[in-house]
N, CA, C and O of each residue as an XYZ file, in Angstrom:
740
protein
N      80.452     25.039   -110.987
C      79.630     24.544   -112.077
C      78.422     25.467   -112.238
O      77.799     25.859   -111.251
N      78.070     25.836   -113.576
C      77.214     26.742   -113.842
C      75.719     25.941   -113.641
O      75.673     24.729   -113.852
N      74.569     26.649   -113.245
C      73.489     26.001   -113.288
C      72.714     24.989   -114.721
O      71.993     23.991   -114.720
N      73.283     25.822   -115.796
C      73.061     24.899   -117.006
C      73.947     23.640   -117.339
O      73.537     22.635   -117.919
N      75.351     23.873   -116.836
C      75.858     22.667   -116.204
C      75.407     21.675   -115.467
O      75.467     20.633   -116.120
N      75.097     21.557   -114.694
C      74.418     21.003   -113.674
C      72.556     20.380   -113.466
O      71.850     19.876   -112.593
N      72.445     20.871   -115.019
C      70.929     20.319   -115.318
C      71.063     19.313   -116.268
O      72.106     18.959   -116.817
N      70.036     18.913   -116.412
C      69.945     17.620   -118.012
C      68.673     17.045   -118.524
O      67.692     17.493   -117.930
N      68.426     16.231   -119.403
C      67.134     16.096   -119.519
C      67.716     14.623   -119.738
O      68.887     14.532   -120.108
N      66.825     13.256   -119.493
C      67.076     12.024   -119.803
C      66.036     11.478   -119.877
O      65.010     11.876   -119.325
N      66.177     10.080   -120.849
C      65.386      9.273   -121.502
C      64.416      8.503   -119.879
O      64.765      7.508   -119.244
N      63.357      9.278   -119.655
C      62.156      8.015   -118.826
C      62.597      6.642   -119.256
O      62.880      6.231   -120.381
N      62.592      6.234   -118.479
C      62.606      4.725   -118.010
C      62.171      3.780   -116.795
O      62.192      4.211   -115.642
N      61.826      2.641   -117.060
C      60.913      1.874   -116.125
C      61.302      2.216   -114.651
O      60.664      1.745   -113.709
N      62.660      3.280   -114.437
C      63.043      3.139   -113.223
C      61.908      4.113   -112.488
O      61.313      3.825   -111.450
N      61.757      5.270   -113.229
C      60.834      6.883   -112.957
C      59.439      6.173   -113.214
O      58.554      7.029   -113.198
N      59.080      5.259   -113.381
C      57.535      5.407   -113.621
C      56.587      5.421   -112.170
O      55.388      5.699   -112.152
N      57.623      4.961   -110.664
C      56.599      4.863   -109.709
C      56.606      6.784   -109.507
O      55.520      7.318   -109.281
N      57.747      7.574   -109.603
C      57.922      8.396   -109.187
C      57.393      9.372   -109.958
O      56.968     10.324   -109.304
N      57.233      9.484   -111.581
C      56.593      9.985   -112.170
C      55.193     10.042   -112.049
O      54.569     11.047   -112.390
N      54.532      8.808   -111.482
C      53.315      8.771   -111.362
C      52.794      9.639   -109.903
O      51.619      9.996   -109.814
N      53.526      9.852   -109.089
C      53.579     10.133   -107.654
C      53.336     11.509   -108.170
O      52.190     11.950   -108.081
N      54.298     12.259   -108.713
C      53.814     13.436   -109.314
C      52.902     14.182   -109.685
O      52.434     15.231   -109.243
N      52.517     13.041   -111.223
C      51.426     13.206   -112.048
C      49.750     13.459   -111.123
O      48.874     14.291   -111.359
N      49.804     12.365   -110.035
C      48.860     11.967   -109.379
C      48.719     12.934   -108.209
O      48.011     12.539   -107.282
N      49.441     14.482   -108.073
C      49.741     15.703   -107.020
C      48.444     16.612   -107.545
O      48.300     17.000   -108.704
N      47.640     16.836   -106.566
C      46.802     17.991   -107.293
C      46.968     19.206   -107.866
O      46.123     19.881   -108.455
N      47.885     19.397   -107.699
C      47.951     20.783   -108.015
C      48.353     20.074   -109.564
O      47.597     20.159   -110.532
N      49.243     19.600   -109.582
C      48.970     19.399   -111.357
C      47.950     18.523   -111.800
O      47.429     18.823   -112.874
N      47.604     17.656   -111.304
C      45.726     16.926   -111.939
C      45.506     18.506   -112.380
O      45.595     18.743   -113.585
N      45.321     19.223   -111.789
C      44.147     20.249   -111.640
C      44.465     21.302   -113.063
O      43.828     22.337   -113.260
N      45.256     20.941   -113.713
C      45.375     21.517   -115.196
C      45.638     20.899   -116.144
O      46.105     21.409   -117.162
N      45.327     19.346   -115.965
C      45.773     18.747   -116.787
C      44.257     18.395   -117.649
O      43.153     18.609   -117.147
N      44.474     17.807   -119.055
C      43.275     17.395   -119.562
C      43.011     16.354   -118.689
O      42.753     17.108   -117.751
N      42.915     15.655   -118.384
C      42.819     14.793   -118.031
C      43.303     14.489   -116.472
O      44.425     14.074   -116.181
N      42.294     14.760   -115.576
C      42.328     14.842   -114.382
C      42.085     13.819   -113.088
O      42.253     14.116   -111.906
N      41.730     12.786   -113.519
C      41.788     11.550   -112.780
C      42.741     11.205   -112.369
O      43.767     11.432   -113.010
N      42.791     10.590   -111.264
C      43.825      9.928   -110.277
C      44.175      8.583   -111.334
O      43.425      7.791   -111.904
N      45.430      8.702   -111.311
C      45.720      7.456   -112.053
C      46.317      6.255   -111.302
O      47.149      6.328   -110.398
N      45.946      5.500   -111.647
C      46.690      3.675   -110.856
C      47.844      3.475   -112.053
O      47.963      3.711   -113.256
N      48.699      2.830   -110.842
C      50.033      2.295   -111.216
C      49.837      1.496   -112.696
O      50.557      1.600   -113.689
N      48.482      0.567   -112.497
C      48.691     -0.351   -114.070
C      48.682      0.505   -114.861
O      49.575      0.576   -115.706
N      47.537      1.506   -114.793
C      47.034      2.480   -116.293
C      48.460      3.315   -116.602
O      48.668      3.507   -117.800
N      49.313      3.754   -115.810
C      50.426      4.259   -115.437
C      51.393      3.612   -116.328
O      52.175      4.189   -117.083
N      51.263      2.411   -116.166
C      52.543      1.406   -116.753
C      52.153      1.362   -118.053
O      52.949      1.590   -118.964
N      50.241      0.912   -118.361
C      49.984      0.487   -119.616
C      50.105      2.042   -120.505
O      49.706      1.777   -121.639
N      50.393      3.156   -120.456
C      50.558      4.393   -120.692
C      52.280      4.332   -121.115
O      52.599      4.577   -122.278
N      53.187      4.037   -120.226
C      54.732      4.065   -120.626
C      54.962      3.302   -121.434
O      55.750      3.573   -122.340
N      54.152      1.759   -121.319
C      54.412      0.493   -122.285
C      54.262      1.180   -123.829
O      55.146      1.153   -124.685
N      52.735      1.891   -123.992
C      52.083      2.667   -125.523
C      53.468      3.247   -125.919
O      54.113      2.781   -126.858
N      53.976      4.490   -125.009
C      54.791      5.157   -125.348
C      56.080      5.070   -125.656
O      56.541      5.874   -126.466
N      56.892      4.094   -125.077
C      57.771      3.296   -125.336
C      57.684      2.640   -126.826
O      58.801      2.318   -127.231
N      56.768      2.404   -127.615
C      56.465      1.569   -128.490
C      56.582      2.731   -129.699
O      57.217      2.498   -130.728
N      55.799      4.197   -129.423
C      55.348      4.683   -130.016
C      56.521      5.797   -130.394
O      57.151      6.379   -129.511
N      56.794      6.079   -132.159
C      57.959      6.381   -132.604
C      57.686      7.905   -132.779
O      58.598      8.526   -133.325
N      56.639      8.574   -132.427
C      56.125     10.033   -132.388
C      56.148     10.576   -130.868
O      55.604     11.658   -130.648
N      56.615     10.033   -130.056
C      56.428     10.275   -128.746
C      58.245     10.434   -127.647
O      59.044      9.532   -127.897
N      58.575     11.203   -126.889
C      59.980     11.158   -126.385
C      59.304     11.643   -124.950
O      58.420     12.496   -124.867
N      59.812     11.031   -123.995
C      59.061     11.506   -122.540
C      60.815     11.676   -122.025
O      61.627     10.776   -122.238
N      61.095     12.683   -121.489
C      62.301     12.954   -120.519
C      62.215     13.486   -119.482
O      61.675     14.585   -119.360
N      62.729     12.825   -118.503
C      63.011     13.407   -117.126
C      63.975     14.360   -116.935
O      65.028     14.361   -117.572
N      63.571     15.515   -115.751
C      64.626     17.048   -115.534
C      65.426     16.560   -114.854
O      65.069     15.636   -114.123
N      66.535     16.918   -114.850
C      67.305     16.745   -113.630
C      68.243     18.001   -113.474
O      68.847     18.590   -114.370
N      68.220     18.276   -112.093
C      69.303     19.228   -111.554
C      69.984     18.862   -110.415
O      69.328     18.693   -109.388
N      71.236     18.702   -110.402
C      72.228     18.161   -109.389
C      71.957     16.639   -109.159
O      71.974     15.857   -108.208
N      71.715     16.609   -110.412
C      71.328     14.410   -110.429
C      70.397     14.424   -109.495
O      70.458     13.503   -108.681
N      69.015     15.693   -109.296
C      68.090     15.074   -108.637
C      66.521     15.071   -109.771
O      66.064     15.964   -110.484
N      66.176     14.041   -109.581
C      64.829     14.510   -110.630
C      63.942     15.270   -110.130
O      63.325     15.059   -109.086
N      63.837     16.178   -110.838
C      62.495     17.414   -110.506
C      61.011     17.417   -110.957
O      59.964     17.668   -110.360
N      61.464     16.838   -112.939
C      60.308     16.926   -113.668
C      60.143     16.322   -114.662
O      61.155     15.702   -114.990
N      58.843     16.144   -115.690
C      58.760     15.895   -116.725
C      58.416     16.403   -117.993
O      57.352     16.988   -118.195
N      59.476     16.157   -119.062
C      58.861     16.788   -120.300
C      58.846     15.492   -121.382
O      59.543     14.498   -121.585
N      57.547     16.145   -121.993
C      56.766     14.997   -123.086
C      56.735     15.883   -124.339
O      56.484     17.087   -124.390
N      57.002     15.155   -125.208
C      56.796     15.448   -126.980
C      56.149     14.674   -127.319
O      56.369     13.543   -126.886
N      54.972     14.895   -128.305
C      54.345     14.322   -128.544
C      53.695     14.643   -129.799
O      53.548     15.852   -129.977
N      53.205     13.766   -130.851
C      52.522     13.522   -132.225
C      53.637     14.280   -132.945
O      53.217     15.376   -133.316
N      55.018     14.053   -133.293
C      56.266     14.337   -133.646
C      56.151     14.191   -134.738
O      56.183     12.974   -134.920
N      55.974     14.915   -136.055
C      55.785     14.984   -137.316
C      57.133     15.621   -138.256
O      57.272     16.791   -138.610
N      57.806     14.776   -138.455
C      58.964     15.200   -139.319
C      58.717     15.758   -140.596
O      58.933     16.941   -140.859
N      58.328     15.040   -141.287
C      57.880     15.529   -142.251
C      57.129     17.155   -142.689
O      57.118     17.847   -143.707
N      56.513     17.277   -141.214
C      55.869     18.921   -141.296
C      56.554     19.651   -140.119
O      56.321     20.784   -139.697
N      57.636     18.557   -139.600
C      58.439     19.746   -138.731
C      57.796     20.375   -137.818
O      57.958     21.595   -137.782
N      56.753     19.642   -136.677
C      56.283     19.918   -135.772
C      56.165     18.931   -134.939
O      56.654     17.822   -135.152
N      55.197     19.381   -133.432
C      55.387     18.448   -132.508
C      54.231     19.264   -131.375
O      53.877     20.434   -131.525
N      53.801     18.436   -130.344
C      53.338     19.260   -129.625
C      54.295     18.830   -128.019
O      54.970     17.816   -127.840
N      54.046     20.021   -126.987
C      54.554     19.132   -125.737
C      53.963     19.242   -124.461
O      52.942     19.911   -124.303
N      54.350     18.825   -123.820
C      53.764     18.903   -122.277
C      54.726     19.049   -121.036
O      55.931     19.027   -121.287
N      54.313     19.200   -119.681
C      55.909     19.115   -118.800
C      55.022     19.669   -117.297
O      53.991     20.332   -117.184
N      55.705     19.221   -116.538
C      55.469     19.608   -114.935
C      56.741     19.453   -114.443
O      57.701     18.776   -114.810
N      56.541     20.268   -113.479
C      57.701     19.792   -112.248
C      57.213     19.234   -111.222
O      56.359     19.801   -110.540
N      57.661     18.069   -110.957
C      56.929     17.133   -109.867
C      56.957     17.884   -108.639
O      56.094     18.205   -107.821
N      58.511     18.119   -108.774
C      58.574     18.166   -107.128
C      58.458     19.855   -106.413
O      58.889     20.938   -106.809
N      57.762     19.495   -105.344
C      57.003     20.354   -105.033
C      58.190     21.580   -104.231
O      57.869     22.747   -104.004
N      59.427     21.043   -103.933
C      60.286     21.674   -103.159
C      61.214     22.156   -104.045
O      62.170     22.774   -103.576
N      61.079     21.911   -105.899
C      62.336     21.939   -106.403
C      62.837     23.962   -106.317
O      62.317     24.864   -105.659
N      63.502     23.976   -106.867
C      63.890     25.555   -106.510
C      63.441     26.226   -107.799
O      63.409     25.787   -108.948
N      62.981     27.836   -107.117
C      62.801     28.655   -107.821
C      63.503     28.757   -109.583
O      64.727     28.658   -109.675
N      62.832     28.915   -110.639
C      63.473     28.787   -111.709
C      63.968     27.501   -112.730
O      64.457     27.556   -113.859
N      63.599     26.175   -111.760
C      63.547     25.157   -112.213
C      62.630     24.625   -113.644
O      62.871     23.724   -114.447
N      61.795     25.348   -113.580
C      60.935     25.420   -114.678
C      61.176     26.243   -115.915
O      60.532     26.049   -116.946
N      62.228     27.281   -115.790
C      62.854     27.734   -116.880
C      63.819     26.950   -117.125
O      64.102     26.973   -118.323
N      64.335     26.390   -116.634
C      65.774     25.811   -116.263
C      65.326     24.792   -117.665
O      65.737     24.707   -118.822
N      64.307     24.132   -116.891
C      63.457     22.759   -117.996
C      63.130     23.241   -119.181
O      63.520     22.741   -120.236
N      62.766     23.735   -119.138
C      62.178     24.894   -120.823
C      62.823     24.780   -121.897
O      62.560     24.300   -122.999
N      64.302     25.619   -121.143
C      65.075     25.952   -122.093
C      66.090     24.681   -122.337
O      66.769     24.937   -123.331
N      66.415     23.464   -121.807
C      66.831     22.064   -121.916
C      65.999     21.430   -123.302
O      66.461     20.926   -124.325
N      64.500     21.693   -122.856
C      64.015     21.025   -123.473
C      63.182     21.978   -125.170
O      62.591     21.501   -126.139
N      63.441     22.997   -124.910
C      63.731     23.479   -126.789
C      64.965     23.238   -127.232
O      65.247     22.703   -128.304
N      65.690     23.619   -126.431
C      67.266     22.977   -126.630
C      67.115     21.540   -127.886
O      67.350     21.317   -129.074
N      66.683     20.994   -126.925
C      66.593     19.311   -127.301
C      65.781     19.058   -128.394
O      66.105     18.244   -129.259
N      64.392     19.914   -128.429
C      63.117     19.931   -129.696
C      63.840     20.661   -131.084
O      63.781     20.215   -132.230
N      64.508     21.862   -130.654
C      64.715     22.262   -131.833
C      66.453     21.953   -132.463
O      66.831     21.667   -133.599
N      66.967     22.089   -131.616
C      68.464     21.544   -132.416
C      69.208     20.224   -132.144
O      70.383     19.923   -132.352
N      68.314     19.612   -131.685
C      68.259     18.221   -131.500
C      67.553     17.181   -132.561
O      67.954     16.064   -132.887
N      66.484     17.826   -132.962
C      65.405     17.032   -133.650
C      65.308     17.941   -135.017
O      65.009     17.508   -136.130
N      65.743     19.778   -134.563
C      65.341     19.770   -135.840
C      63.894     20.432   -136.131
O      63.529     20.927   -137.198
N      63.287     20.343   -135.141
C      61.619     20.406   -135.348
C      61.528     21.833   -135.643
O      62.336     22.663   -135.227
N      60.506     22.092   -136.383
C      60.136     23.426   -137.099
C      59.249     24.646   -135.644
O      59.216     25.828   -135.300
N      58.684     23.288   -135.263
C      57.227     24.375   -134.812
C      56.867     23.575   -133.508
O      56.486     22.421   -133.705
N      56.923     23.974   -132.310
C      56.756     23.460   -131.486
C      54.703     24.031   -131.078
O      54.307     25.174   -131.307
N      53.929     23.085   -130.580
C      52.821     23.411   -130.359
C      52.211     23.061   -128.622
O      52.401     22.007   -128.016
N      51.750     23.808   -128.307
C      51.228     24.167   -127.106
C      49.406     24.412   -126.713
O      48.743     25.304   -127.242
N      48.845     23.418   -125.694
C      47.464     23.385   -125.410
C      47.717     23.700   -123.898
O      48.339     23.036   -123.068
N      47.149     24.741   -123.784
C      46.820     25.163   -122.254
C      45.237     25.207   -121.709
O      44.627     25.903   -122.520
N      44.695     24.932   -121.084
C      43.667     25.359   -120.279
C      43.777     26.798   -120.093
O      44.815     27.429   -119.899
N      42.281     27.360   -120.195
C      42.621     29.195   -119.883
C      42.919     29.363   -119.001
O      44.100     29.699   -118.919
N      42.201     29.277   -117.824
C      42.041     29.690   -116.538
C      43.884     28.888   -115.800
O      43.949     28.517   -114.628
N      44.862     28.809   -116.565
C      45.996     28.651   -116.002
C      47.339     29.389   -116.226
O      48.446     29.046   -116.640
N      46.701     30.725   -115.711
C      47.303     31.843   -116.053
C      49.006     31.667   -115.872
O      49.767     32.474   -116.407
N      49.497     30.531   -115.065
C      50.887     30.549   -115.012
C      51.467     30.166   -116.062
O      52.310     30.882   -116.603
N      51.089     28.847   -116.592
C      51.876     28.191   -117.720
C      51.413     29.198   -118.936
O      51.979     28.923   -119.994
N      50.676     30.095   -118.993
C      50.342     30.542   -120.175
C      51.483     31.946   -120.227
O      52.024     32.403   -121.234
N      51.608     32.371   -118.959
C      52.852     33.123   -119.147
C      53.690     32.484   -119.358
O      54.367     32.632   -120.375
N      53.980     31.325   -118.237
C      55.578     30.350   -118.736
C      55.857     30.614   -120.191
O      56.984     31.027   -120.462
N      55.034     30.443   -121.121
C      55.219     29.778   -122.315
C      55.517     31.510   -122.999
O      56.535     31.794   -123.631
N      54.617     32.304   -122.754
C      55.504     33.661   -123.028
C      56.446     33.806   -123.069
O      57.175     33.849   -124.060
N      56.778     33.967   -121.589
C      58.230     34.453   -121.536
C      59.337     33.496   -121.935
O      60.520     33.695   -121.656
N      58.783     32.213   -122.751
C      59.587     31.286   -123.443
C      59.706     31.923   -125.170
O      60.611     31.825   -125.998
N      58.410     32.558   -125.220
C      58.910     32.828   -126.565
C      57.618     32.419   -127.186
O      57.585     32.843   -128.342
N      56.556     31.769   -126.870
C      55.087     31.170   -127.958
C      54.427     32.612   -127.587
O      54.489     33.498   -126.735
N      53.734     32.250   -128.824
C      52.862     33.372   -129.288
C      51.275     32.425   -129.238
O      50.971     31.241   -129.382
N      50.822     33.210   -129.061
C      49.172     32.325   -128.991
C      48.603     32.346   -130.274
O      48.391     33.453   -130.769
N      48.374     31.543   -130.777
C      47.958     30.983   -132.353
C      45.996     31.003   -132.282
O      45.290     31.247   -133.261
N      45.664     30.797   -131.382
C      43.896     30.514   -131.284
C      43.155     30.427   -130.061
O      43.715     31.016   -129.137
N      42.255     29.969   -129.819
C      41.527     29.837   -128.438
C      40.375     28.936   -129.151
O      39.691     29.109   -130.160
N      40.474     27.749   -128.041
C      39.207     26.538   -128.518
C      38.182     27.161   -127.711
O      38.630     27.560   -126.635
N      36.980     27.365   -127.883
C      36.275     28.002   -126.901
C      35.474     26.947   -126.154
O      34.897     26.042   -126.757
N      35.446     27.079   -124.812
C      34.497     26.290   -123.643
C      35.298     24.670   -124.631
O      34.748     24.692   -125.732
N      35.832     24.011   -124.603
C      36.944     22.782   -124.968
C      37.122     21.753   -124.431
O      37.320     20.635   -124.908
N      36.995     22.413   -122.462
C      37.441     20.907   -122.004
C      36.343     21.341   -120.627
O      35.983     22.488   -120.363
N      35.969     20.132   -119.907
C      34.861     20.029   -119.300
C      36.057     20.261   -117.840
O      36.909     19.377   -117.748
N      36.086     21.034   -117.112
C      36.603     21.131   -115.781
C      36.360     21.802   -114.642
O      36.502     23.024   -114.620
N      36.021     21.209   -113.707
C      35.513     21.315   -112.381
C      33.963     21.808   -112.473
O      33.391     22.621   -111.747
N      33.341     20.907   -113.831
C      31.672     21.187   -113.951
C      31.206     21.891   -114.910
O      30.049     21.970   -115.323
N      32.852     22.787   -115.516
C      32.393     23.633   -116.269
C      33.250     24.073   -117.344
O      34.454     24.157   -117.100
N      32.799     24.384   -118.562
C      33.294     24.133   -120.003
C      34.436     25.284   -119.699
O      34.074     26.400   -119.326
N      35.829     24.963   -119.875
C      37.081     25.992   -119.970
C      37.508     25.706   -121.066
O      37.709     24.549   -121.435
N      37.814     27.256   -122.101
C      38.888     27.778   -123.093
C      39.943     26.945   -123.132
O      40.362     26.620   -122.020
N      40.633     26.395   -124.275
C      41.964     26.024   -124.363
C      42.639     27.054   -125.402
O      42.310     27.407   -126.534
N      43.576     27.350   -124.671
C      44.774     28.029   -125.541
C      45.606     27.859   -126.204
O      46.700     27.584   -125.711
N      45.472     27.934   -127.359
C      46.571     27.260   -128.322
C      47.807     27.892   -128.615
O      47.628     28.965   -129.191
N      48.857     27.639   -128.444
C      50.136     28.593   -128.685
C      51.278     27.801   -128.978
O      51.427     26.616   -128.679
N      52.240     28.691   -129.711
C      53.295     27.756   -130.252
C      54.606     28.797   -130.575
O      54.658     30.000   -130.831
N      55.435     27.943   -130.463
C      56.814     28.531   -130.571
C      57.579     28.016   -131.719
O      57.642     26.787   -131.699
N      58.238     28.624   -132.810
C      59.034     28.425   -133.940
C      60.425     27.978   -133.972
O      60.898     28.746   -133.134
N      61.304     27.330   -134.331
C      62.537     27.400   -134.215
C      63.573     28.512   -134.209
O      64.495     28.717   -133.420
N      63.043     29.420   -135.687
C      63.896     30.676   -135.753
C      63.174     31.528   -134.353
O      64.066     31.963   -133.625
N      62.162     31.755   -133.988
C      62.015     32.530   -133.128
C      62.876     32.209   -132.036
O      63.648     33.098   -131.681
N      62.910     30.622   -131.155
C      63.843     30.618   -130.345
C      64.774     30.610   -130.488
O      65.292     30.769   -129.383
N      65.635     30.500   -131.356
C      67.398     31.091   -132.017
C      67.218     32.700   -131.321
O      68.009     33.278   -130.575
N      66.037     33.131   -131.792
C      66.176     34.919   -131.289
C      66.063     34.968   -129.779
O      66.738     35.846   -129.240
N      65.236     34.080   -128.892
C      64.998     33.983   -127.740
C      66.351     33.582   -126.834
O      67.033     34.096   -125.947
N      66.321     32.577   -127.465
C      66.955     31.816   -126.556
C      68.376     32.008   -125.442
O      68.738     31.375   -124.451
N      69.056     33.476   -126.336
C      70.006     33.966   -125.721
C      69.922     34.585   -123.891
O      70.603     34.625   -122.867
N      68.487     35.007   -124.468
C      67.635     35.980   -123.689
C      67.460     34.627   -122.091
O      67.862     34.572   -120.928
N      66.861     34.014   -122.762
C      66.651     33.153   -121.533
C      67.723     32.444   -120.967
O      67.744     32.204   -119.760
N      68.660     32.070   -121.772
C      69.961     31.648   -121.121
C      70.036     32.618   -120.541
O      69.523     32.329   -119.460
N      70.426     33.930   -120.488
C      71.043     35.061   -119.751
C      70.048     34.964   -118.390
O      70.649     34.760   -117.336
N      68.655     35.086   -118.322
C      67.829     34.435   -117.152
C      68.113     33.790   -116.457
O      68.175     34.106   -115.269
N      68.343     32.864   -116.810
C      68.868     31.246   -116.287
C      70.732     31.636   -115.959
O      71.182     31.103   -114.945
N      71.241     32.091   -116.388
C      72.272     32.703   -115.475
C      72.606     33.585   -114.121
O      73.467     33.588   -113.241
N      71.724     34.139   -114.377
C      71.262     35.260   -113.258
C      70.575     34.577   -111.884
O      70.434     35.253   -110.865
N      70.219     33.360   -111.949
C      69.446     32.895   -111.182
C      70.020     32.448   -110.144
O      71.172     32.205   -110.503
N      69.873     32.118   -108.756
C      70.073     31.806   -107.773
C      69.690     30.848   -107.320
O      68.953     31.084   -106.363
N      69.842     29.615   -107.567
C      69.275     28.077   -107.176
C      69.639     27.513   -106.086
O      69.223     26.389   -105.803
């Protein structure tokens, strides 16, 4: 079974929310997120309950070899203008090298010829030089820079705005499958 075989993305559900939160609540990802507080299980729940409700919003869990790794979020889903923005971590701290492309490309997969969506949009923190490549070598192009934006660790940090197109990943996307083949998991 090929590694893209063997991955998937699925609908969050009440089952992932202790484990999602276990994640969410890992420093190393607090530590780039807007929003950096330790979160409790209720605020946790009252957060899935919103989203669950809410018809602009799709939260999916990674999976590789039916194990969950990570999460990806869409969010403020605008049909009408054919955009969306998203978000995503990999929880787990042991998952294997490449897992995060692995997720990427599942989940444009899913944004753009799934949904359709025109324009996928992207907010990074500056000073997080990884995901800002991630999203490179996915294919976004950086659209702006909010300057001094978000208040972290005392002190005003850049957000990076960047975004990826549909036709552009049609051109990409071969590219990164071929990546994601090559890989050794």
């Amino acid at each position: 079974m090929s590694l893209l075989e063997s991955a998937r993305l699925e609908d969050m559900n009440s089952s992932h929310l202790e484990m999602v939160l276990s994640w969410r609540n890992q420093e190393h990802i607090r530590s780039v997120m807007f929003h950096d507080q330790i979160i409790s299980l209720e605020e946790h729940r009252k957060w899935f309950d919103r989203v669950k409700e809410d018809q602009r919003t799709i939260v999916k869990i990674f999976y590789l070899d039916n194990v969950p790794l990570g999460v990806v979020n869409f969010t403020n889903i605008d049909f009408k203008n054919g955009k969306c923005s998203w978000g995503f971590y990999v929880g787990d701290q042991n998952a294997p090298k490449g897992s995060g492309t692995l997720m990427g490309y599942l989940a444009l997969n899913f944004i753009f010829e799934g949904l359709n969506i025109r324009k996928l949009c992207a907010e990074i923190i500056g000073f997080n030089e990884r995901s800002i490549h991630y999203h490179q070598r996915l294919g976004f192009r950086t659209e702006g820079v909010l300057r001094e934006h978000v208040l972290k660790n005392n002190q005003y940090a850049d957000v990076i705005l960047m975004a990826l197109f549909n036709k552009d990943w049609k051109e990409q996307k071969n590219k990164i499958k071929h990546m994601i083949e090559g890989m050794r998991v």
